[in-house]
C-alpha positions, 0 to 999 in steps of 0.5 A, spaced: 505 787 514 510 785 510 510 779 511 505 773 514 508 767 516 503 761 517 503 754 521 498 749 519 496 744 524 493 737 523 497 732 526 493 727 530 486 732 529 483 731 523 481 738 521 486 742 519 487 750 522 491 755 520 494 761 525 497 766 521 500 772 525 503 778 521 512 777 523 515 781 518 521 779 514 524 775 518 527 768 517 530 768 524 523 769 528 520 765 522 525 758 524 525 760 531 517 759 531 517 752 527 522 750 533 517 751 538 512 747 534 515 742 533 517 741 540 510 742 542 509 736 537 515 732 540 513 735 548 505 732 548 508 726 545 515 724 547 514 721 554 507 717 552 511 713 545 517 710 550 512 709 555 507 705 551 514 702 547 516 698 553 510 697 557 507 693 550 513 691 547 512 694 541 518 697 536 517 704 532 513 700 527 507 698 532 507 704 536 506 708 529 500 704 527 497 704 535 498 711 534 495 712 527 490 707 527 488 705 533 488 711 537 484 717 537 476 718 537 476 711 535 481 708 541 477 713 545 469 713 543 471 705 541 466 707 535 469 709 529 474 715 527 470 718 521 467 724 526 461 723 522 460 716 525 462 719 532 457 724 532 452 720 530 453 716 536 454 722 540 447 723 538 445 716 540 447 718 548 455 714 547 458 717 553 464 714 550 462 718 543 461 724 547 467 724 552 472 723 545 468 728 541 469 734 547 477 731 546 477 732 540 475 739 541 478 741 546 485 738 543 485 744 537 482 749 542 489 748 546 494 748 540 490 754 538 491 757 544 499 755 545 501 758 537 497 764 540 502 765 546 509 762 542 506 767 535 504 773 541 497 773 539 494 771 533 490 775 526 486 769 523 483 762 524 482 758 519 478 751 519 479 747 512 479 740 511 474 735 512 472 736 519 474 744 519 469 745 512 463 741 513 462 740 521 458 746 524 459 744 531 466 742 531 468 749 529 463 752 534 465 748 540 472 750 539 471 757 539 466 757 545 468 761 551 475 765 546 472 771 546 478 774 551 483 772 545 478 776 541 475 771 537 467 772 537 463 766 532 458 768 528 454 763 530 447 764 525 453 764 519 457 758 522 451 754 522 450 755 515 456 753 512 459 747 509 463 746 504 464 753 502 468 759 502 466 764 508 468 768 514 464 766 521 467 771 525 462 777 527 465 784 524 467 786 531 471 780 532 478 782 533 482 775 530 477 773 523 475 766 523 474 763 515 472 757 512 476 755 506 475 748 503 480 744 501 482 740 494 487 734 498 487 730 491 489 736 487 494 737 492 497 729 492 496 729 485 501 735 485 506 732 490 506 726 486 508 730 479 513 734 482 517 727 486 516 725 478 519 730 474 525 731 480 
């Protein structure tokens, strides 16, 4: 392919999951595309926000850190919204733990499966970030039952990796599923550099 355009989704999930789908040179398909994720974002949340703001009396400001930091696995689970807390308890039989961990996971499997139908079809799976580099059973539970998307895991790899680079999908799986770490402080450092230097 000529060209290959590339969505990143991390919102409200933790782990961060690039589909990437072959378009060609093509800005109009490329835009139409960010629309329609921007409108799954605002869709999934919209009705929720203006519910919450006058039924809590809340302004923007609350309902962001309602949303930010009270919500999630923490609101959900009642434990923690660091996942490895949250497994912890899923150990320990938290009902509220494990009912926020299957959420969680079935949160980024549905998303996987609108950009696959809003892009017709999907070529790579990407699991980077905290999460998506170093949990195997994140990984595993969002690609459990997606054979008929063509994604079939490796699970005797999947269970090795973390925190390094590796492809996770069997050589017969149709979408290839990789494992890429992430260097989030290079990357705010460079950000920070380049809103300096403007």
């Amino acid at each position: 392919a000529s060209d290959v355009y590339k969505r990143q989704e991390q919102w409200k999930t933790g782990v961060e999951i690039f589909i990437v789908e072959s378009t060609g040179n093509n800005r109009e398909s490329r835009n139409d595309l960010h629309s329609i994720w921007r409108f799954f974002i605002w869709q999934d949340l919209h009705y929720q926000e203006t519910f919450i703001m006058e039924k809590e009396g809340l302004n923007t400001t609350g309902v962001s850190n309602l949303l930010n930091k009270k919500s999630g696995v923490l609101g959900i689970s009642g434990v923690s919204s660091d996942m490895r807390e949250l497994l912890a308890a899923c150990a320990a039989s938290n009902e509220k733990a494990i009912l926020a961990e299957k959420m969680y996971y079935y949160r980024i499997k549905k998303y996987i499966g609108a950009y696959a139908a809003a892009l017709g079809g999907v070529d790579i799976i990407l699991f980077t970030g905290g999460v998506g580099e170093n949990q195997m059973e994140c990984r595993r539970e969002v690609c459990k039952d997606m054979e008929f998307m063509g994604i079939e895991l490796d699970n005797d790899v999947n269970a090795k990796v973390r925190g390094e680079e590796a492809v996770i999908s069997t050589p017969a799986s149709k979408v290839k599923v990789v494992v890429i770490p992430t260097d989030e402080e290079l990357l705010i450092a460079s950000d920070t550099m380049d809103i300096l230097n403007k």
